[in-house]
C-alpha positions, 0 to 999 in steps of 0.5 A: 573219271574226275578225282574226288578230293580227301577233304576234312570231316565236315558236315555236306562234305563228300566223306561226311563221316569220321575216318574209322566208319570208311573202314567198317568200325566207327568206335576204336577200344570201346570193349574193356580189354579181357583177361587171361589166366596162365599157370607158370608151372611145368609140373603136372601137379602144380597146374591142379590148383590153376585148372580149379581156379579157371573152372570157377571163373568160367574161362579156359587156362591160357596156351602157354608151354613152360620147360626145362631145356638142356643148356649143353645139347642133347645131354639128358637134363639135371638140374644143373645143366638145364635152363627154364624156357617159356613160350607164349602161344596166344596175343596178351596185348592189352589185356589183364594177365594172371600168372598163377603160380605154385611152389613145388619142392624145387623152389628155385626153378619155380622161381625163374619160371615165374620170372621168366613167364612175367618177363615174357608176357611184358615184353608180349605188351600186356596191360597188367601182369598179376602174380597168384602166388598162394605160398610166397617163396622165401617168406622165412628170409624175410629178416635180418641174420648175422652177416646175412641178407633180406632174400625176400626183399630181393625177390620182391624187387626181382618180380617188380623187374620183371613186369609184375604190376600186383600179387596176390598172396595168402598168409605171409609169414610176417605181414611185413613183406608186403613193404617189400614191394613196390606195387600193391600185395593183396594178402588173403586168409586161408582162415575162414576155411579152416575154422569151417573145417573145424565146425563141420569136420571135427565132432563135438567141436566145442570141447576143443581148445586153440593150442599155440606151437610157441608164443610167437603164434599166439596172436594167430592162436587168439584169433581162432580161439575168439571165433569159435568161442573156445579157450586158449593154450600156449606151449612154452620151452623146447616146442619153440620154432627153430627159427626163432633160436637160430643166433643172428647177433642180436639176441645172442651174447658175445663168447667173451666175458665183457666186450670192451669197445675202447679202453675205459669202456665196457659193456655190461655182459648179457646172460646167455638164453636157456629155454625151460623144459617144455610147459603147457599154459592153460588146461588141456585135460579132456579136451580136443587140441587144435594146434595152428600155425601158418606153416608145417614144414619140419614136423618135429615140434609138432609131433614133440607138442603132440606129445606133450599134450597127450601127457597133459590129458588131450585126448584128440590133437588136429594141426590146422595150418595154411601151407603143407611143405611137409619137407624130408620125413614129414610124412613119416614122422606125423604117422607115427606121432600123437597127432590124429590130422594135419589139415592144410590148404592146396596152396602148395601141391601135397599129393604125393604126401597125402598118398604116404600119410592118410592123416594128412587132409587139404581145404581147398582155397581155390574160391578165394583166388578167384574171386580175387581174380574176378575182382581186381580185374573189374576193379572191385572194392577187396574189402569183401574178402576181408571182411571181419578181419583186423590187424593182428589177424 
């Protein structure tokens, strides 16, 4: 049999068709690449908010195994002795991938969960590695303390490391981390949610009155205040958020008298901060308080608030807030306290909680992050899900 020769493509030519037709496919990577949704989780717990979230998208969680081995043999596991494993058990090359990831109690092992997932699946050749993280990990660090570090910024860089390409996020404790990063932060609000919540779930609603905690929250305050069409108050003195009292060499006087820099110069001695007693600005009498924040973790001013708006005349008090840490007594303390419901998001699991304080509620906030999803991965406008939104909110 005489041997066909391999000539170039051209038309008349024995092999008159592109060389990918030869072999059954004539167009190569014309289908968009897919997507995958993955929770980094090894807690049962803290897939629910993923397992909410594929079921509104349509598609099913990714197969993946994340957990703790021991790093000293057969020894039972602790968490000094164990390290965070991940396994992979589908192909991600090329394709969109969504880690979603929620904060537990133990914040660090989520962490190095959530690194070592991203690393996992760079390494594993895929397209885009996305982080859902509703309730971003050491938001609180996120300035500078005497003789102290940035620690958000330093996980911001550990997730670029990493492979992430984008997070998605919801309600940072200061707007001004997402300059900590280096790829694009989408910074959901939790918000539209909760301001239903209050309309369909509070009665008589329009007798309420948007309490800030402290004056740092008064501009979240404003915000819903404005929406709803109600008045505002603002609680000044000993209620103030702890963080703002702890001394990081800025605000605080030195123990000394005057401070002399060399001899001959002096600097003036600034007068030590004492906060007055608690006081409530605007008229609560008769009237239902709202209190909202962006966090509830100690609880302890909260339920001093509460008191004091009891005294002042408000006779119903709900805290409306985006994360439910709820560390240490929470639970106990809002049992006992003035405050009739604390009405939080799933951005972090609470379950157990909710099962030792029954005032304790959850708004579920799993629509937003998937539309999220939806949209980055066909490369739609965000600006729907901002809508209405300005600066200060």
């Amino acid at each position: 049999m005489p041997r066909r020769l391999l000539v170039p493509y051209k038309s008349g030519f024995p092999y008159s068709r592109p060389l990918g037709a030869c072999y059954g496919f004539s167009k190569m990577n014309v289908a968009k690449s897919g997507y995958r949704v993955f929770s980094a989780n090894s807690s049962a717990a803290c897939t629910e908010l993923a397992k909410r979230i594929t079921e509104r998208l349509g598609v099913e969680l990714g197969k993946s195994v994340v957990y703790q081995e021991s790093n000293r043999g057969p020894l039972a596991l602790t968490p000094v002795d164990s390290e965070t494993r991940v396994e992979i058990k589908e192909s991600v090359r090329g394709q969109d991938i969504f880690i979603i990831q929620t904060i537990p109690r133990d914040v660090n092992t989520a962490v190095m969960e959530l690194l070592v997932m991203a690393y996992a699946l760079k390494t594993s050749c895929a397209r885009n590695i996305i982080g859902v993280i509703p309730y971003f990990p050491y938001s609180k660090q996120c300035k500078m303390r005497k003789r102290g570090s940035i620690v958000c910024k330093l996980l911001a860089s550990m997730l670029a490391k990493a492979g992430l390409t984008h997070i998605i996020t919801m309600d940072l404790h200061q707007k001004e981390i997402q300059g900590f990063f280096t790829f694009p932060v989408d910074n959901l609000r939790a918000s539209p949610f909760l301001l239903q919540y209050i309309q369909e779930e509070i009665p008589d609603y329009r007798n309420a009155i948007i309490v800030a905690k402290s004056p740092s929250a008064a501009k979240r305050a404003q915000s819903y205040a404005e929406r709803l069409r109600l008045g505002l108050a603002v609680l000044h003195g000993e209620a103030q958020c702890a963080e703002s009292d702890m001394a990081d060499g800025r605000n605080s006087p030195p123990s000394a008298k005057s401070t002399t820099v060399h001899s001959g110069l002096e600097l003036p001695l600034l007068m030590a901060k004492e906060k007055p007693p608690i006081t409530v600005v605007g008229d609560v009498g008769g009237r239902i308080a709202i209190l909202v924040d962006d966090i509830v973790d100690d609880v302890e001013d909260f339920v001093a608030a509460a008191e004091i708006l009891k005294e002042r005349g408000a006779y119903k008090i709900y805290v409306m807030a985006t994360h439910g840490l709820l560390s240490a007594e929470a639970p106990r303390l809002i049992e006992e306290s003035a405050i009739d419901e604390v009405v939080v998001t799933n951005t972090i699991p609470h379950e157990i909680q909710k099962l030792q304080c029954p005032k304790i509620k959850t708004v579920d906030v799993s629509m937003i992050l998937a539309e999220a999803i939806r949209r980055i991965h066909n490369g739609e406008s965000m600006a729907y899900l901002f809508r209405n939104i300005t600066v200060d909110d």
